[in-house]
Backbone as XML, in Angstrom:
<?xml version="1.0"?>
<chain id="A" units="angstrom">
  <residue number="1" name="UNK">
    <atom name="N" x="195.270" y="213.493" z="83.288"/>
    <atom name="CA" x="194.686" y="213.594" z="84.610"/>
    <atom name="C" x="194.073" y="212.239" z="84.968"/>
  </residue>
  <residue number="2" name="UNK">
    <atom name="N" x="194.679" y="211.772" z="86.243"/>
    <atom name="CA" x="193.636" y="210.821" z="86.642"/>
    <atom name="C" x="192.390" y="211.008" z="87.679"/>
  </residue>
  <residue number="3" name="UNK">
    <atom name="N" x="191.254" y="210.145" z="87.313"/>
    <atom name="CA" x="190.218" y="210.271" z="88.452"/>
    <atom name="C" x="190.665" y="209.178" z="89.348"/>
  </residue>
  <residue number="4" name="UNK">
    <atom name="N" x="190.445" y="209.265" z="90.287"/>
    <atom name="CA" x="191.084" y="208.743" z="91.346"/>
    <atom name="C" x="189.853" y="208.017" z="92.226"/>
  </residue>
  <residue number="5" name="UNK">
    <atom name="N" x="188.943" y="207.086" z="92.739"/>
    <atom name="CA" x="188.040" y="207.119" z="93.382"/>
    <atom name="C" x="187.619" y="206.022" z="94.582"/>
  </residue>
  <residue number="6" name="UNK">
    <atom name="N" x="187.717" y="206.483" z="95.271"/>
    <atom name="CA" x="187.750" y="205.411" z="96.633"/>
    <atom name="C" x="186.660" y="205.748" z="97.869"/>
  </residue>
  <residue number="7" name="UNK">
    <atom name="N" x="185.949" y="205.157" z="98.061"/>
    <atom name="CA" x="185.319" y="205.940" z="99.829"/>
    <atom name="C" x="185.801" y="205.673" z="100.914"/>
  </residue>
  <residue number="8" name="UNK">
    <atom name="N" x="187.015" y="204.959" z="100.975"/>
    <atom name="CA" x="187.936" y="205.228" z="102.304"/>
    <atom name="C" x="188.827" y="206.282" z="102.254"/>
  </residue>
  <residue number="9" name="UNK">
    <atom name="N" x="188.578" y="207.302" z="102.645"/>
    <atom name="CA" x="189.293" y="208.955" z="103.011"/>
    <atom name="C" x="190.554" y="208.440" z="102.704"/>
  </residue>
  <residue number="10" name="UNK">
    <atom name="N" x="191.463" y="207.153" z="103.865"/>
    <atom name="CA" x="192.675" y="207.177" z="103.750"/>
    <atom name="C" x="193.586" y="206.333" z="102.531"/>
  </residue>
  <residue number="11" name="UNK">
    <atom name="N" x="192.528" y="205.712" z="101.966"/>
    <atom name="CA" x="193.718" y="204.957" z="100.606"/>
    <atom name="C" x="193.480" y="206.185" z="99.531"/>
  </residue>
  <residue number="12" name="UNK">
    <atom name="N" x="192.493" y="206.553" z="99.765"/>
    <atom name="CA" x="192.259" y="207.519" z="98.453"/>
    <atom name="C" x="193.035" y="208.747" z="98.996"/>
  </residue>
  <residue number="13" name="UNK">
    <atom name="N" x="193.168" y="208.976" z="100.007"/>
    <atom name="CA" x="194.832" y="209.983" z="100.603"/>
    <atom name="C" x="196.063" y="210.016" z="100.026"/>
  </residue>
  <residue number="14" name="UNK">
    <atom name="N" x="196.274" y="208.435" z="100.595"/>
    <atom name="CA" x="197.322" y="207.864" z="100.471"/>
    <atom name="C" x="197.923" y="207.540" z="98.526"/>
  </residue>
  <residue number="15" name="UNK">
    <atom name="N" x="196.859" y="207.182" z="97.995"/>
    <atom name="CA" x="197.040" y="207.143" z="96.758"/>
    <atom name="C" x="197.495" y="208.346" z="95.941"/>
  </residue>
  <residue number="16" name="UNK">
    <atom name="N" x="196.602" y="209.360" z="96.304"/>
    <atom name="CA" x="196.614" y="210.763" z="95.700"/>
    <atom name="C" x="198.104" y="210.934" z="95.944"/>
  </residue>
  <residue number="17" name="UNK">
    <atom name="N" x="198.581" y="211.418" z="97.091"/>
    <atom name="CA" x="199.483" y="211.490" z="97.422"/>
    <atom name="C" x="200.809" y="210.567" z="96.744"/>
  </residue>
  <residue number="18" name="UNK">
    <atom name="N" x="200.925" y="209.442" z="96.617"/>
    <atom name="CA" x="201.629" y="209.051" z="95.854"/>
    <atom name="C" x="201.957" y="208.972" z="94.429"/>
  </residue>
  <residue number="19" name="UNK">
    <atom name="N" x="200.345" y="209.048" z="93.638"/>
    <atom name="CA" x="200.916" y="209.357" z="92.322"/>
    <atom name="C" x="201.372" y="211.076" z="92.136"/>
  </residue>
  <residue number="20" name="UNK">
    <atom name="N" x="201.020" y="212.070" z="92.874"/>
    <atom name="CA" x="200.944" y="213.169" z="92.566"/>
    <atom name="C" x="202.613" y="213.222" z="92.660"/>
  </residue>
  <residue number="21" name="UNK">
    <atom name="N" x="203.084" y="212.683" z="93.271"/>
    <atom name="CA" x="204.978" y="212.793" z="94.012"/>
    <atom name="C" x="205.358" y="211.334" z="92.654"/>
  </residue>
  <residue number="22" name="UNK">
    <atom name="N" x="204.825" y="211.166" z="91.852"/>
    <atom name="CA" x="205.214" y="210.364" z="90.204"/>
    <atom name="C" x="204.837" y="211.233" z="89.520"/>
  </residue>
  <residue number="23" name="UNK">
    <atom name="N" x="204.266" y="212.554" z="89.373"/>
    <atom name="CA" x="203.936" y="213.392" z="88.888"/>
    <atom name="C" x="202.479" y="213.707" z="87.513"/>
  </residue>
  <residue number="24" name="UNK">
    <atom name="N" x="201.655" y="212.963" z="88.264"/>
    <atom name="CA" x="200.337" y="212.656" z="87.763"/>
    <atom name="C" x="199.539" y="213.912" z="88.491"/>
  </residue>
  <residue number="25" name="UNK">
    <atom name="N" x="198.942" y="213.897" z="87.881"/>
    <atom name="CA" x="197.779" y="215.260" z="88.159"/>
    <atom name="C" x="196.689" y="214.548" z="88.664"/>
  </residue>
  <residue number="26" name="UNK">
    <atom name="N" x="196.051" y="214.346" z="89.947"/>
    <atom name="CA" x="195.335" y="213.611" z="90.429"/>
    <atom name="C" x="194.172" y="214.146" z="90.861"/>
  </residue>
  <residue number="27" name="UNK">
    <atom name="N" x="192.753" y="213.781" z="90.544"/>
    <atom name="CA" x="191.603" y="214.382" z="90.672"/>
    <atom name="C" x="190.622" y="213.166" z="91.958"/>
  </residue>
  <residue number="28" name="UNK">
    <atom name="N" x="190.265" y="213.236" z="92.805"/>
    <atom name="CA" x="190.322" y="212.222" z="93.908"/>
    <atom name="C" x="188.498" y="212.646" z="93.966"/>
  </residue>
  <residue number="29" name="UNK">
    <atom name="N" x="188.174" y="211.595" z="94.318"/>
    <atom name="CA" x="186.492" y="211.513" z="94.853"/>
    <atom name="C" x="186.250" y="210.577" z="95.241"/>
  </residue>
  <residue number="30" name="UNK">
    <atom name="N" x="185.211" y="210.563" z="96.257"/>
    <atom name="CA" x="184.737" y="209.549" z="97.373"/>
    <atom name="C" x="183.525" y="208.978" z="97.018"/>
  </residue>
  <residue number="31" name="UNK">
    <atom name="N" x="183.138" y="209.170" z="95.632"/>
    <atom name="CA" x="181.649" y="207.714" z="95.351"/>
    <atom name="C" x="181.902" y="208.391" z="93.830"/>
  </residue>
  <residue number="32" name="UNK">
    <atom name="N" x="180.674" y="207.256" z="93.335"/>
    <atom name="CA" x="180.441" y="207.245" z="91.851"/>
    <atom name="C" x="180.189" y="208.329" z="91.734"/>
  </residue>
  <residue number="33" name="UNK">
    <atom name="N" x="179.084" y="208.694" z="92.381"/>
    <atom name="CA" x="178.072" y="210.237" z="91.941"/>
    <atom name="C" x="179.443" y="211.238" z="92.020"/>
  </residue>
  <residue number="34" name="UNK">
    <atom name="N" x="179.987" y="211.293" z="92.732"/>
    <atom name="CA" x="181.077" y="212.559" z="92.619"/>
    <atom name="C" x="181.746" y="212.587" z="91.336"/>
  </residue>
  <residue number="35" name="UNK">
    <atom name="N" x="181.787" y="211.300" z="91.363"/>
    <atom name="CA" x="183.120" y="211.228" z="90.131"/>
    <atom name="C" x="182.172" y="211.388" z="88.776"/>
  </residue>
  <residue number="36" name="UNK">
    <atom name="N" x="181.348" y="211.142" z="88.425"/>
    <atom name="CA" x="180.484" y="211.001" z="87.374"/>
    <atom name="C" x="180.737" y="212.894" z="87.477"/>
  </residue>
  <residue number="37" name="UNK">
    <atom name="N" x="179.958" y="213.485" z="88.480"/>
    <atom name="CA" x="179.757" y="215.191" z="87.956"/>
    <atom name="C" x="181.620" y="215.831" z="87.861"/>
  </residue>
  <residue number="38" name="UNK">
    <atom name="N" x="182.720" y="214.787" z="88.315"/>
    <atom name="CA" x="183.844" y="215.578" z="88.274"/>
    <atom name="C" x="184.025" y="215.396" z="86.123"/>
  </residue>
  <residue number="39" name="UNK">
    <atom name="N" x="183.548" y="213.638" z="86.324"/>
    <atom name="CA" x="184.427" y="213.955" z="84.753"/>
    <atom name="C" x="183.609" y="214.246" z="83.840"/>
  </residue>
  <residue number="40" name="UNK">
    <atom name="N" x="182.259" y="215.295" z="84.106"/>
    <atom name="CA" x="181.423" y="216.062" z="83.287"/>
    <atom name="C" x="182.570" y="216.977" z="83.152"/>
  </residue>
  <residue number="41" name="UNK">
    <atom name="N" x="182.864" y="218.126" z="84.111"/>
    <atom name="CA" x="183.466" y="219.044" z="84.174"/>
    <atom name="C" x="184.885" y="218.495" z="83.725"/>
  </residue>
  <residue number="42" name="UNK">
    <atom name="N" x="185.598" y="217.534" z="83.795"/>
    <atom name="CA" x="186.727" y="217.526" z="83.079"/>
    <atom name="C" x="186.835" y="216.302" z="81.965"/>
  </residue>
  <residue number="43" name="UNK">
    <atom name="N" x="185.967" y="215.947" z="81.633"/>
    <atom name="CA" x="186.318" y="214.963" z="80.441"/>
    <atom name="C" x="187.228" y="215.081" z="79.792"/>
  </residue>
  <residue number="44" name="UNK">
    <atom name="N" x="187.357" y="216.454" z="79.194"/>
    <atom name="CA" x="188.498" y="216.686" z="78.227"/>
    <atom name="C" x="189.691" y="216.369" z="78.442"/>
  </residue>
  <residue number="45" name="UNK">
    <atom name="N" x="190.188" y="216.656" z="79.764"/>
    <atom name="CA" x="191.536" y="216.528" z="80.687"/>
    <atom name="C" x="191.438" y="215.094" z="81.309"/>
  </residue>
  <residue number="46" name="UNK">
    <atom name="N" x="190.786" y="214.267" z="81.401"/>
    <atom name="CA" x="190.633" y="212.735" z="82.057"/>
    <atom name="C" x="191.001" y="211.808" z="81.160"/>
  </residue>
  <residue number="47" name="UNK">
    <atom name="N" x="192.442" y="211.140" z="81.492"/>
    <atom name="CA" x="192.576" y="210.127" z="80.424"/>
    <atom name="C" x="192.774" y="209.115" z="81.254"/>
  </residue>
  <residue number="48" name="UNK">
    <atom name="N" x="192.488" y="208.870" z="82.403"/>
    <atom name="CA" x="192.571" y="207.499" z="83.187"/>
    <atom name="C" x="191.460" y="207.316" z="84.237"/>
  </residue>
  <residue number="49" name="UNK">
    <atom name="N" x="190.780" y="206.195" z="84.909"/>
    <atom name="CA" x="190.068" y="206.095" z="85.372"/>
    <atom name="C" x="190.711" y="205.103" z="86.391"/>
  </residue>
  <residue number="50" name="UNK">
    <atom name="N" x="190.706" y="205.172" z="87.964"/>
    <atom name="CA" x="191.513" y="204.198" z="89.005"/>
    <atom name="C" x="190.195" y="204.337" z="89.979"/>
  </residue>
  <residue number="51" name="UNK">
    <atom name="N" x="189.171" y="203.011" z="90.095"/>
    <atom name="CA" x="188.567" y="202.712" z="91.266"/>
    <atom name="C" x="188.427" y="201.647" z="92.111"/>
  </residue>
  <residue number="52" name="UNK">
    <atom name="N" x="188.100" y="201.930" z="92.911"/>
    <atom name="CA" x="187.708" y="201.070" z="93.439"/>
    <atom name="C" x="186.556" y="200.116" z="93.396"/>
  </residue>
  <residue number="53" name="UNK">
    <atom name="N" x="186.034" y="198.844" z="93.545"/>
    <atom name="CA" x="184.890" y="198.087" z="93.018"/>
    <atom name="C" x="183.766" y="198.162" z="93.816"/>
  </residue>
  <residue number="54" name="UNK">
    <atom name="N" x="184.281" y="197.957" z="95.786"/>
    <atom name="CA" x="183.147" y="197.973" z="96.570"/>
    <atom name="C" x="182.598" y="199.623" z="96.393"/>
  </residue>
  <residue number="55" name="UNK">
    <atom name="N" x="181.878" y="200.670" z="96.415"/>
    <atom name="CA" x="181.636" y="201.766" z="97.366"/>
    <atom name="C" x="179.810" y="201.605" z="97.191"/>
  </residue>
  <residue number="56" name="UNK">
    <atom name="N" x="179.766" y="202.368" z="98.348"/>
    <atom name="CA" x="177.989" y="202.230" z="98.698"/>
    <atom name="C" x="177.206" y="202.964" z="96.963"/>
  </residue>
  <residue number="57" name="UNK">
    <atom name="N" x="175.948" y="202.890" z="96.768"/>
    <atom name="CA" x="175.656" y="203.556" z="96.050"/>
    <atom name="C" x="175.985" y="202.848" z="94.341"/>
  </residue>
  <residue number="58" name="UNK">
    <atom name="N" x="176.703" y="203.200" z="93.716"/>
    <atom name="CA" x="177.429" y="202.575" z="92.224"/>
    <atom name="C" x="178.759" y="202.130" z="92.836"/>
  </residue>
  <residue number="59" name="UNK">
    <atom name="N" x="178.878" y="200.798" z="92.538"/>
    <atom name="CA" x="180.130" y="200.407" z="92.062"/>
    <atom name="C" x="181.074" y="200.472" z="91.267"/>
  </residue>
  <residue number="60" name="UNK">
    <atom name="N" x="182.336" y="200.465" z="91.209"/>
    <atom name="CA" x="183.002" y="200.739" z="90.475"/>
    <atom name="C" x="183.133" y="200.156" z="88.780"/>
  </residue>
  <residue number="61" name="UNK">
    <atom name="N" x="182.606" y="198.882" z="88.539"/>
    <atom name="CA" x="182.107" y="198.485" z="87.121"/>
    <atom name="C" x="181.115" y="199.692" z="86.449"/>
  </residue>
  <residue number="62" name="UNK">
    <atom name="N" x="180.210" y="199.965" z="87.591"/>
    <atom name="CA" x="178.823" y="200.633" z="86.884"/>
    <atom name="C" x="179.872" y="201.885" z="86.263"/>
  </residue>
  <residue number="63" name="UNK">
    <atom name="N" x="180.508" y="202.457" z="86.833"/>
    <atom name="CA" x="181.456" y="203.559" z="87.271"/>
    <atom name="C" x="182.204" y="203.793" z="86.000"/>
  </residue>
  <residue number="64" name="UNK">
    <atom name="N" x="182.699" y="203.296" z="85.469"/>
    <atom name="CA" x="183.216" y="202.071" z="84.299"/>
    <atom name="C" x="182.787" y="202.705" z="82.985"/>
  </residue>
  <residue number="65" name="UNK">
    <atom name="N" x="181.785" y="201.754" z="83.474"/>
    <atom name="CA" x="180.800" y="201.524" z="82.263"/>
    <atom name="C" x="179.839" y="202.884" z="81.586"/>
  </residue>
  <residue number="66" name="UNK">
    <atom name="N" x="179.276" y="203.797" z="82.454"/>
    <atom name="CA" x="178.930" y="205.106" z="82.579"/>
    <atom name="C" x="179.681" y="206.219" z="82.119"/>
  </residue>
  <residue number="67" name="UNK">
    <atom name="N" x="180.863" y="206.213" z="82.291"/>
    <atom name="CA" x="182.195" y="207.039" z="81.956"/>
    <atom name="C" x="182.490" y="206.411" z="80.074"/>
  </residue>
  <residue number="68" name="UNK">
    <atom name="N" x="182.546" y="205.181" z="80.190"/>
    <atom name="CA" x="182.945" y="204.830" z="78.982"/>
    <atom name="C" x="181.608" y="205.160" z="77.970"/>
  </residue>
  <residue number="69" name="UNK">
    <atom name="N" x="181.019" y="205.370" z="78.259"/>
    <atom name="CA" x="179.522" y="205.648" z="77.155"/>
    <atom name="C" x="179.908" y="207.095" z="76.492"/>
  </residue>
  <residue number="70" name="UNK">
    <atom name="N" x="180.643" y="207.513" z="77.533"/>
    <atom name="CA" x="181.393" y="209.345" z="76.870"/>
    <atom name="C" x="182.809" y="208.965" z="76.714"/>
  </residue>
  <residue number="71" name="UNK">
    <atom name="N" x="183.444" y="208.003" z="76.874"/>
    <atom name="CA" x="184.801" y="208.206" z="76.400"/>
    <atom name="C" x="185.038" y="206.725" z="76.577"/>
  </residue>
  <residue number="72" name="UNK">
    <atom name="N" x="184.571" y="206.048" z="75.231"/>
    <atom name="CA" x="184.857" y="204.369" z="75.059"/>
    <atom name="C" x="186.508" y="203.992" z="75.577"/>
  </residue>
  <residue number="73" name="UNK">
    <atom name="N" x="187.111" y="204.612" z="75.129"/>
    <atom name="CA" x="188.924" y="204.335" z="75.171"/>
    <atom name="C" x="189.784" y="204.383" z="76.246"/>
  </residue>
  <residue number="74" name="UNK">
    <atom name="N" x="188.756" y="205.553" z="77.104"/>
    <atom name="CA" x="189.402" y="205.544" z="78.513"/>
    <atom name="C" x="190.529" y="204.840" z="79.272"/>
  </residue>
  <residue number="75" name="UNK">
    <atom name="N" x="191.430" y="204.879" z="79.893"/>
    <atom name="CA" x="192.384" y="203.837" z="80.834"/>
    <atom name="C" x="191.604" y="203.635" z="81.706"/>
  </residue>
  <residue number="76" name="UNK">
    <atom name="N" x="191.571" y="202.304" z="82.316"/>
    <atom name="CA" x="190.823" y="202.238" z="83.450"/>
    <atom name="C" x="190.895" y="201.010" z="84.427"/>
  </residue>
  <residue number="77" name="UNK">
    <atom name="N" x="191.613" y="201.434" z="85.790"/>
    <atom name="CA" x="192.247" y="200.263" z="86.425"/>
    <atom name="C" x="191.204" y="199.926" z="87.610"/>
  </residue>
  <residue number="78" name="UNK">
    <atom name="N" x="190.600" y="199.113" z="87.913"/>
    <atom name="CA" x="189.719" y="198.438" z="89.255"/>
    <atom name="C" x="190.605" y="198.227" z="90.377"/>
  </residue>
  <residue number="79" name="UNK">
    <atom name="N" x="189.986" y="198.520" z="91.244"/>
    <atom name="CA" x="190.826" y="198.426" z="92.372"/>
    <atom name="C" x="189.610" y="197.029" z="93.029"/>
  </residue>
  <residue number="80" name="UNK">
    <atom name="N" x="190.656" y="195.839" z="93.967"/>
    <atom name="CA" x="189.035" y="195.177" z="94.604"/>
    <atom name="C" x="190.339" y="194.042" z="95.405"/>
  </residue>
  <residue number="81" name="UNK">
    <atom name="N" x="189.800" y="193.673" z="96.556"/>
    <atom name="CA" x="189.971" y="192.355" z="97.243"/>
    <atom name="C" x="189.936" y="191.096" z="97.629"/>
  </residue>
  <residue number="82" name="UNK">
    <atom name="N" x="188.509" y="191.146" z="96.083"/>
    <atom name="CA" x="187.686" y="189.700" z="96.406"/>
    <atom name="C" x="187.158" y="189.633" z="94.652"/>
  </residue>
  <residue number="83" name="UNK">
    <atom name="N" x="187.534" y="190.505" z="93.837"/>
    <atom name="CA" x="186.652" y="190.435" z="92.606"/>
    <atom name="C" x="186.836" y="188.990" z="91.920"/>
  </residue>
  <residue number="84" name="UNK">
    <atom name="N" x="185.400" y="188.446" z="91.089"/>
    <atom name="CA" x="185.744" y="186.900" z="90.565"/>
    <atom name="C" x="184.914" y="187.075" z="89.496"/>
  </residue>
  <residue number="85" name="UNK">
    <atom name="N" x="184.927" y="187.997" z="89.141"/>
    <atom name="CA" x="183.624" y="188.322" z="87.679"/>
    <atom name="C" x="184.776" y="188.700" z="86.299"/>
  </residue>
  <residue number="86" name="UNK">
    <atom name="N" x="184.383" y="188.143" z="85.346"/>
    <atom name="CA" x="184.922" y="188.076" z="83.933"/>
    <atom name="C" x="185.208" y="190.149" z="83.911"/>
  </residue>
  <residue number="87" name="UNK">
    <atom name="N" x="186.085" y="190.471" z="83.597"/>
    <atom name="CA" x="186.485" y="192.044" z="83.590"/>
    <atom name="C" x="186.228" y="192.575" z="82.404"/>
  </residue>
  <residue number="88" name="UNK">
    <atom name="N" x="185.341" y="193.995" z="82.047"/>
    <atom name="CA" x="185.155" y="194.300" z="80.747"/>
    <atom name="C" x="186.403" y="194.276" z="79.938"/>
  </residue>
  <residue number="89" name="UNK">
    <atom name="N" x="186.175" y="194.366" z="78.451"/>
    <atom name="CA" x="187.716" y="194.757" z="77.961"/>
    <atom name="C" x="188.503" y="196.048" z="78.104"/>
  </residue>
  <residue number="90" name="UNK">
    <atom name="N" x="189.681" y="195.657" z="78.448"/>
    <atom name="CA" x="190.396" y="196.683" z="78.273"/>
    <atom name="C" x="190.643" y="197.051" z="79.886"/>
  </residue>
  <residue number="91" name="UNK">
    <atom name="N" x="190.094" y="197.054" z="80.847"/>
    <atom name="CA" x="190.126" y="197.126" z="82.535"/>
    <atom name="C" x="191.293" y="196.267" z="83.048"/>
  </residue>
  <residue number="92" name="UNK">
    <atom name="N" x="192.358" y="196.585" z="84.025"/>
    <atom name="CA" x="193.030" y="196.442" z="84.560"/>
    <atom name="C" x="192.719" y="195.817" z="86.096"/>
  </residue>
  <residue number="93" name="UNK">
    <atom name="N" x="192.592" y="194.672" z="86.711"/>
    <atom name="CA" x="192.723" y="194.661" z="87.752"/>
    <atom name="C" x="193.321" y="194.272" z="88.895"/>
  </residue>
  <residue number="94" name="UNK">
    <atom name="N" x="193.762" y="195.423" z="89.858"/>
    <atom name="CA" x="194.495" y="195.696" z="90.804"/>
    <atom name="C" x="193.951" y="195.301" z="92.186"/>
  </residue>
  <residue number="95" name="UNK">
    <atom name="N" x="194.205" y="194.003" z="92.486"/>
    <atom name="CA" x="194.229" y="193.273" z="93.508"/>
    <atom name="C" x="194.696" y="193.446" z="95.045"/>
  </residue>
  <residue number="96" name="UNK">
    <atom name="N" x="193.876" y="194.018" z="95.782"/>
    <atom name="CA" x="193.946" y="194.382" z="97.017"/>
    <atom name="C" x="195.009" y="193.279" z="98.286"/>
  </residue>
  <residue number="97" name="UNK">
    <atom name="N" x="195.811" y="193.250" z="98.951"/>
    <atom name="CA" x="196.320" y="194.737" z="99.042"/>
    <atom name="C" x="197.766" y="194.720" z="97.758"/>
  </residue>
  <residue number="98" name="UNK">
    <atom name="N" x="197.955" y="196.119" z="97.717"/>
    <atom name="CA" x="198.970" y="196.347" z="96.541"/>
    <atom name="C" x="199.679" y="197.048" z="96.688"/>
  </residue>
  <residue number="99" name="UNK">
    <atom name="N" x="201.216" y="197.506" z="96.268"/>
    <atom name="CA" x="202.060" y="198.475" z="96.860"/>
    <atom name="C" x="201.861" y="199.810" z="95.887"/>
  </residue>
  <residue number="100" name="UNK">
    <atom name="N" x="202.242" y="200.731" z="96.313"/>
    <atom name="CA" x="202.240" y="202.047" z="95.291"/>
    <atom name="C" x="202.652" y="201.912" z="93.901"/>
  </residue>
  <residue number="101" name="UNK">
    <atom name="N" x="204.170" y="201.270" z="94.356"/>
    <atom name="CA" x="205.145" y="200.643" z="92.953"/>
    <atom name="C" x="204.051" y="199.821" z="91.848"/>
  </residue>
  <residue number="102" name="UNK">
    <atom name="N" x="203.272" y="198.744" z="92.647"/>
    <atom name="CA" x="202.643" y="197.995" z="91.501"/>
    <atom name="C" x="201.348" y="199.259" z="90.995"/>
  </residue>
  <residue number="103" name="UNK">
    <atom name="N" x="200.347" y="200.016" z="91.489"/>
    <atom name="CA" x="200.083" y="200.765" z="91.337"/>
    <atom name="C" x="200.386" y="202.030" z="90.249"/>
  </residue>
  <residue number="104" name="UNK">
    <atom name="N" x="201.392" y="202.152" z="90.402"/>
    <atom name="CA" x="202.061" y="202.868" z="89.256"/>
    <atom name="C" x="202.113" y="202.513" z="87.924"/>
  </residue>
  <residue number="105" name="UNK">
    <atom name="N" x="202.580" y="201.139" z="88.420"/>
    <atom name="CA" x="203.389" y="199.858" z="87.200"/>
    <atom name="C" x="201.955" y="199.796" z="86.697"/>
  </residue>
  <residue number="106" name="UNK">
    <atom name="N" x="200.663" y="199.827" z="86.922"/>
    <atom name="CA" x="199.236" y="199.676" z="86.320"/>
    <atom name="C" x="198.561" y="200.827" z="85.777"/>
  </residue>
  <residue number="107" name="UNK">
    <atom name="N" x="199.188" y="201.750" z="86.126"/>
    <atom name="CA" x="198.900" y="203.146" z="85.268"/>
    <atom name="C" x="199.737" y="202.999" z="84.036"/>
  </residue>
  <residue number="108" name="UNK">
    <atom name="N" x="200.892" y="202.710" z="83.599"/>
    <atom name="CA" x="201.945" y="202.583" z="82.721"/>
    <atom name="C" x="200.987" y="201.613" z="82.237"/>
  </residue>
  <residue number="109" name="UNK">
    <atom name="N" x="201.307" y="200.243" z="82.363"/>
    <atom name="CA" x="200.258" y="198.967" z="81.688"/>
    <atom name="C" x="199.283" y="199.968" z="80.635"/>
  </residue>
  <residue number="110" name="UNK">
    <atom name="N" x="197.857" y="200.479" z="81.513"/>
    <atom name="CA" x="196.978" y="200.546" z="81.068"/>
    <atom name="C" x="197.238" y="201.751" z="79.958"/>
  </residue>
  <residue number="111" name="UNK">
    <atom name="N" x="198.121" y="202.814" z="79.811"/>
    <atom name="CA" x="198.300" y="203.803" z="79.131"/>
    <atom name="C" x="199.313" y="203.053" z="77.754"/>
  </residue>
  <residue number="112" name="UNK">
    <atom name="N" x="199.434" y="201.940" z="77.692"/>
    <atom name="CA" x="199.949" y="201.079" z="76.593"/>
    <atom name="C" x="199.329" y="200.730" z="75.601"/>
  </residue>
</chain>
């Protein structure tokens, strides 16, 4: 299952929508705080993590970093437009704007 997390309604639409039609099981939320109480309730089933870096509230590093304290190993791809900061290990990042295809191609990467 991936968490999916964006606060623009329509990429995080648009995304869902595309990996779900690659046949990923896609769990979608619109800020940190959501996603933090989704992967209480599904940790077990969460083996990838796809966010975004800007959203109001926690950013997507903090986002990261919080998740990985319960599941060090996690996959976990950044989404961002402008990022210039050294990337924890093991984080993927997916450089705004990006096509679905490369998108995909970074779920594969990170599950390597």
């Amino acid at each position: 299952m991936i968490l999916l997390v964006d606060d623009d309604p329509d990429i995080l639409e648009g995304c869902e929508m595309v990996l779900e039609n690659h046949g990923f099981h896609v769990l979608p939320c619109r800020s940190g705080e959501e996603a933090l109480q989704a992967f209480r309730t599904y940790q077990e089933e969460i083996n990838t993590i796809i966010t975004d870096y800007h959203m109001p509230h926690m950013d997507g590093l903090e986002l990261i970093q919080r998740i990985r304290m319960q599941q060090p190993h996690i996959h976990t791809i950044l989404i961002s437009g402008d990022f210039n900061q050294a990337l924890p290990s093991g984080v993927i990042l997916l450089q705004k704007p990006f096509t679905m295809d490369v998108l995909v191609q970074a779920i594969e990467q990170a599950s390597m």
